[in-house]
DRENDREN-68564 format. One record per residue: z, x negated, y of N, C-alpha, C in turn. Coordinates in steps of 0.001 Angstrom, whole numbers, plus 500000, padded with zeros to 6 digits. Example, Ala and Ser with C-alpha at 12.3 -4.5 7.8 and 13.67 -1.06 7.14 Angstrom:
<sites>
507800486810494310507800487700495500507800486800496700507080487150497750507140486330498940507870487100500030
</sites>
This chain:
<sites>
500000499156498810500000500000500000500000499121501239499045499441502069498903498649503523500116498850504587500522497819504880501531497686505995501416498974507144499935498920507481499724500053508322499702501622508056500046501936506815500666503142506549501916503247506415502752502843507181504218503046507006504452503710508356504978504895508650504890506131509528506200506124510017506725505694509348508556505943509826509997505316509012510717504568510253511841503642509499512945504368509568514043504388508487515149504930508537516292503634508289517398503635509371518215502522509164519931502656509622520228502381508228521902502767508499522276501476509330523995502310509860524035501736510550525728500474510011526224500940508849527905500250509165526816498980507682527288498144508083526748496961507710525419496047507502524232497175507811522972497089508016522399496640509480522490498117509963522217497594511614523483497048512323525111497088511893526058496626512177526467495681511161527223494157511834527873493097510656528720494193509731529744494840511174530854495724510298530980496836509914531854497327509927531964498962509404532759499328510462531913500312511198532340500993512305533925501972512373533968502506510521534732503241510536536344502259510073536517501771509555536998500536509863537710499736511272536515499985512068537260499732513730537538500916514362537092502046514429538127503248514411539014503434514480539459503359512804541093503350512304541764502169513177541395500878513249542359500489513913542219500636515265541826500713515845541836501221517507542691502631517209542512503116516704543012504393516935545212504442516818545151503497515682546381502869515708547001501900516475545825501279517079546674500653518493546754501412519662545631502694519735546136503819520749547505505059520471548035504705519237549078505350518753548684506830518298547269506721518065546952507929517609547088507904516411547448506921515658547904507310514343549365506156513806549363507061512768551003506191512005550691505246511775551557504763510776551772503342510079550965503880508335551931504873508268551427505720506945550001506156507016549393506888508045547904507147508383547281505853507795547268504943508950546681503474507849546620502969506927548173502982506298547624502736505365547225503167504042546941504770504585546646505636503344545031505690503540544658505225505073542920504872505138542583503673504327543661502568504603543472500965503997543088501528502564543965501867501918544194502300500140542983502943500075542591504296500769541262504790500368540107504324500194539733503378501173538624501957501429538664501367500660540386500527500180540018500272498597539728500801497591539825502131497376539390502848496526538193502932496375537602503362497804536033503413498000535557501942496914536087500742497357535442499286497138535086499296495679536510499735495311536735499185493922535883500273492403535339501519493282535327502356492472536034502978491757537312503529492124538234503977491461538543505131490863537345506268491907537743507459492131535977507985492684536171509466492430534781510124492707534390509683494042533516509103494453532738508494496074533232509657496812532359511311496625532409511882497251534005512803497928534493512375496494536160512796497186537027511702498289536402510523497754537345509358498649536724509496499957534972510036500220534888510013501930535116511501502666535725512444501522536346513365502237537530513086502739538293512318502020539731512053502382539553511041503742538646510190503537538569509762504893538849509863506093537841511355506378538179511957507431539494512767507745539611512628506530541445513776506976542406513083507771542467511630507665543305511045509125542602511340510491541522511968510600541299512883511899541912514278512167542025514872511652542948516291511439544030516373512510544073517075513367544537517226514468544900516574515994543810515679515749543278514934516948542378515206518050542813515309519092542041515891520150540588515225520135539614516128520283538195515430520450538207514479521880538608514913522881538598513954524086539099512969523408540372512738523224540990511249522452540195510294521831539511510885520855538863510468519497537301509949520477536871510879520856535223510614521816536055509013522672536682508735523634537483507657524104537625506235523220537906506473522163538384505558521515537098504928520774535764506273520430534492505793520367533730505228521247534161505218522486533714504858523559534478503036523476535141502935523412536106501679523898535425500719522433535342501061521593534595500004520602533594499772520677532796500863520927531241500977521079531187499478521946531938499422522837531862498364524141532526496809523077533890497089522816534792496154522290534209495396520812533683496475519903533002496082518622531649496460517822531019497196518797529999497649518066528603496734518695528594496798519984527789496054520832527850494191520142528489493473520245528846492022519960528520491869518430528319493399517559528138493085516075527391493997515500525919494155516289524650494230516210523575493157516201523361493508514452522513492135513912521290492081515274521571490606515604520065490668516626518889490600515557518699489952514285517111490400513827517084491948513122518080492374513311517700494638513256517230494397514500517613494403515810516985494536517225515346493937517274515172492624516121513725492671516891512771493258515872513924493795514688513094494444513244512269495806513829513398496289514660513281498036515292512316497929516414512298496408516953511545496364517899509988496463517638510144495489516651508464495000516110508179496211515775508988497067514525508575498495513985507431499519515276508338499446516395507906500231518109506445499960518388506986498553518251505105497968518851504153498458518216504589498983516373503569499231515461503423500643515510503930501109516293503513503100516567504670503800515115505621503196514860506605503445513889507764504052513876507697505388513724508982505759514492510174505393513728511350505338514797512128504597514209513619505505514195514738505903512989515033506559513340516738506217512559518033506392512979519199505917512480519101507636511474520203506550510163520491507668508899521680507159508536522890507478509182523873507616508777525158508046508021525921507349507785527233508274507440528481508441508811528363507236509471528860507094510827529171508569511152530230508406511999530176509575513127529077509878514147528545511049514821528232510877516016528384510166517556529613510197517414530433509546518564529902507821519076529483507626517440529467505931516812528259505990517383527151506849516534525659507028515973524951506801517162525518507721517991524695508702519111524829507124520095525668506913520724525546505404521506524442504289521174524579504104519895523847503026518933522190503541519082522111504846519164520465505250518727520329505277520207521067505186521840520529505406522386520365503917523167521478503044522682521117501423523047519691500885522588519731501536521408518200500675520837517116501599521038517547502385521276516300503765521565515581503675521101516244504393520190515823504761518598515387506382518868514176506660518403513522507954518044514679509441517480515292509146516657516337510071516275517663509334515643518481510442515641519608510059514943520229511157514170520247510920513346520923511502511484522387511114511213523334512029511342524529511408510900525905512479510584526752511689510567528057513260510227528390513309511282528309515075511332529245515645512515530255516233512298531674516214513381532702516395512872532595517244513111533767518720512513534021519947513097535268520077514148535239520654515220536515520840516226536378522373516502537801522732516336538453524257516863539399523969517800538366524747519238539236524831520318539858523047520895538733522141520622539008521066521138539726519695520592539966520457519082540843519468517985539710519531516844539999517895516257539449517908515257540165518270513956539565518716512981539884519499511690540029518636510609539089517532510603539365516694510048538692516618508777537404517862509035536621518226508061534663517960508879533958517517507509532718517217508319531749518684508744531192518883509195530077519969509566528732520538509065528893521127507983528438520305506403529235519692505768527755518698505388528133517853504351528254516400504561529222515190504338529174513970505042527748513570504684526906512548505862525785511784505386525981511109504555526388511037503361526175509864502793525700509950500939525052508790500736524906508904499582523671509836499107523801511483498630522790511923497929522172512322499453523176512846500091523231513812501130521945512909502294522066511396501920521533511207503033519934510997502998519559511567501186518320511096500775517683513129501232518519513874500935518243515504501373518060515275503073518606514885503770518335514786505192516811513867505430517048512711504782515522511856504694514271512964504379514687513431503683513615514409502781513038515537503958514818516242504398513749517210505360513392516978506599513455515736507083513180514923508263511503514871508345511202513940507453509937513739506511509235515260506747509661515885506148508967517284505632508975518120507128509379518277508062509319518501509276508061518459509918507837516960509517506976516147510374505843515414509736505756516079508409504426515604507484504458514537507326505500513767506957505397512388506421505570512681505032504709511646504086504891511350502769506363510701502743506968510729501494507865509858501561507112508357501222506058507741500800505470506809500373505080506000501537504851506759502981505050506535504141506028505977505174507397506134503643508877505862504836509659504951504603509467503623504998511126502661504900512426503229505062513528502617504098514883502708504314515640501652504919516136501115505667516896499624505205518452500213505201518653499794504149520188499935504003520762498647503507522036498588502590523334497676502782523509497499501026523767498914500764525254499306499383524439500236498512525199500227497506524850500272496244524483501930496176525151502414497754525615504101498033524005504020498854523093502995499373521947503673499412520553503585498804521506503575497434520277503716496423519238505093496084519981505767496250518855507421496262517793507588497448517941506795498831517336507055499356515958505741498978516692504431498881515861503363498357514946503075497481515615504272496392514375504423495161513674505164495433513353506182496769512704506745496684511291506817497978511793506269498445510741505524499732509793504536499240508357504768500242507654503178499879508186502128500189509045501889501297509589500736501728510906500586502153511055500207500524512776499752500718512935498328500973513817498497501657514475497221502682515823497305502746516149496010501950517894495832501274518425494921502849519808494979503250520166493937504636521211493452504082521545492331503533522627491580503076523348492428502189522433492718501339523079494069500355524072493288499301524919494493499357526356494160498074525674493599496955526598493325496084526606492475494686525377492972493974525894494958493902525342495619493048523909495925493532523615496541494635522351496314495053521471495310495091522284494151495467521164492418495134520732492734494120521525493139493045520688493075491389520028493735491005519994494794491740518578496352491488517607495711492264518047495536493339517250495058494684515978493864493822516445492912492990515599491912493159515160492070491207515565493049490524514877493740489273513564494368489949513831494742491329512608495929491490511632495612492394512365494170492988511274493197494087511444493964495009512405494628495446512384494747496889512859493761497981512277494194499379512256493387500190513715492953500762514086491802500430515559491657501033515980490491501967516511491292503328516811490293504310518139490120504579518644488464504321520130488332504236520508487920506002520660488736506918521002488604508248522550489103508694
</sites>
């Protein structure tokens, strides 16, 4: 397949287009704004390990995630996305994603974030790089508090290959037409199923699918 049929890039953002994990600097900002306990943390810390280690169903450990949001004012929470965005998100944006998304532009490619991130995170990030769209979890708030529940379904994982899908289908793209670049082993549904998968310093488990299946992998 010719380079010049590739119609549209999709690119996460917590270790791909970011060194770190956004949600990660969250939690702790949020605990140095005293918006959360000692216990809050480290029942996020334990879950993350859970997430790592595989311990427990994916999709239950990134529900629990969000439940240390649960009764947090959205002003608060929007603030504290604001103050990293500046403090950690900006300083740990791979510069070759910036000239990957760039070059993509020059090539008439639209370019578009597919997240699990928050909005709060997403929405800043897609509009620094100005990026074509942005795909990601939205939280739910009643009356100005968050619930601590997503709006839907979190992006991630199967969820984020059903959003790819009706993105695509919107807008008459083949999927054979669409790059992914992702990270983790969690964006394999969307990876196997695109013409152009694109691994970014991918985990253990992905290196080893990644390079069984010759996909393209950039360690940045």
């Amino acid at each position: 397949m010719k380079e010049t049929e590739k119609k549209i890039a999709f690119f996460d953002i917590d270790k791909t287009i970011l060194k770190i994990n956004s949600g990660e600097a969250l939690v702790r900002h949020a605990y140095q704004k005293g918006l959360m306990s000692t216990i809050g943390v480290l029942k996020a810390i334990y879950t993350a390990l859970q997430y790592k280690a595989g311990m427990k169903d994916t999709h239950k450990i990134i529900n629990k995630m969000g439940s240390w949001l649960k009764g947090l004012s959205e002003e608060k929470f929007n603030s504290v996305s604001k103050e990293i965005f500046h403090k950690d998100i900006l300083p740990n944006i791979r510069p070759n994603i910036i000239k990957e998304i760039n070059r993509l532009k020059r090539e008439g490619i639209e370019v578009v974030i597919l997240s699990s991130a928050v909005e709060s995170v997403c929405k800043p990030i897609g509009e620094h790089l100005n990026m074509d769209g942005v795909i990601c979890t939205a939280l739910e708030v009643d009356k100005g508090i968050l619930t601590g529940r997503p709006v839907g379904r979190y992006c991630f994982r199967d969820e984020k290959l059903v959003r790819l899908e009706e993105y695509c289908r919107n807008r008459n793209y083949s999927l054979n037409q669409v790059a992914y670049y992702g990270d983790s082993i969690d964006d394999l549904p969307a990876l196997e199923k695109v013409g152009f998968p694109v691994c970014i310093s991918p985990d253990k488990k992905l290196t080893k699918i990644a390079q069984q299946k010759g996909w393209l992998i950039y360690n940045w």
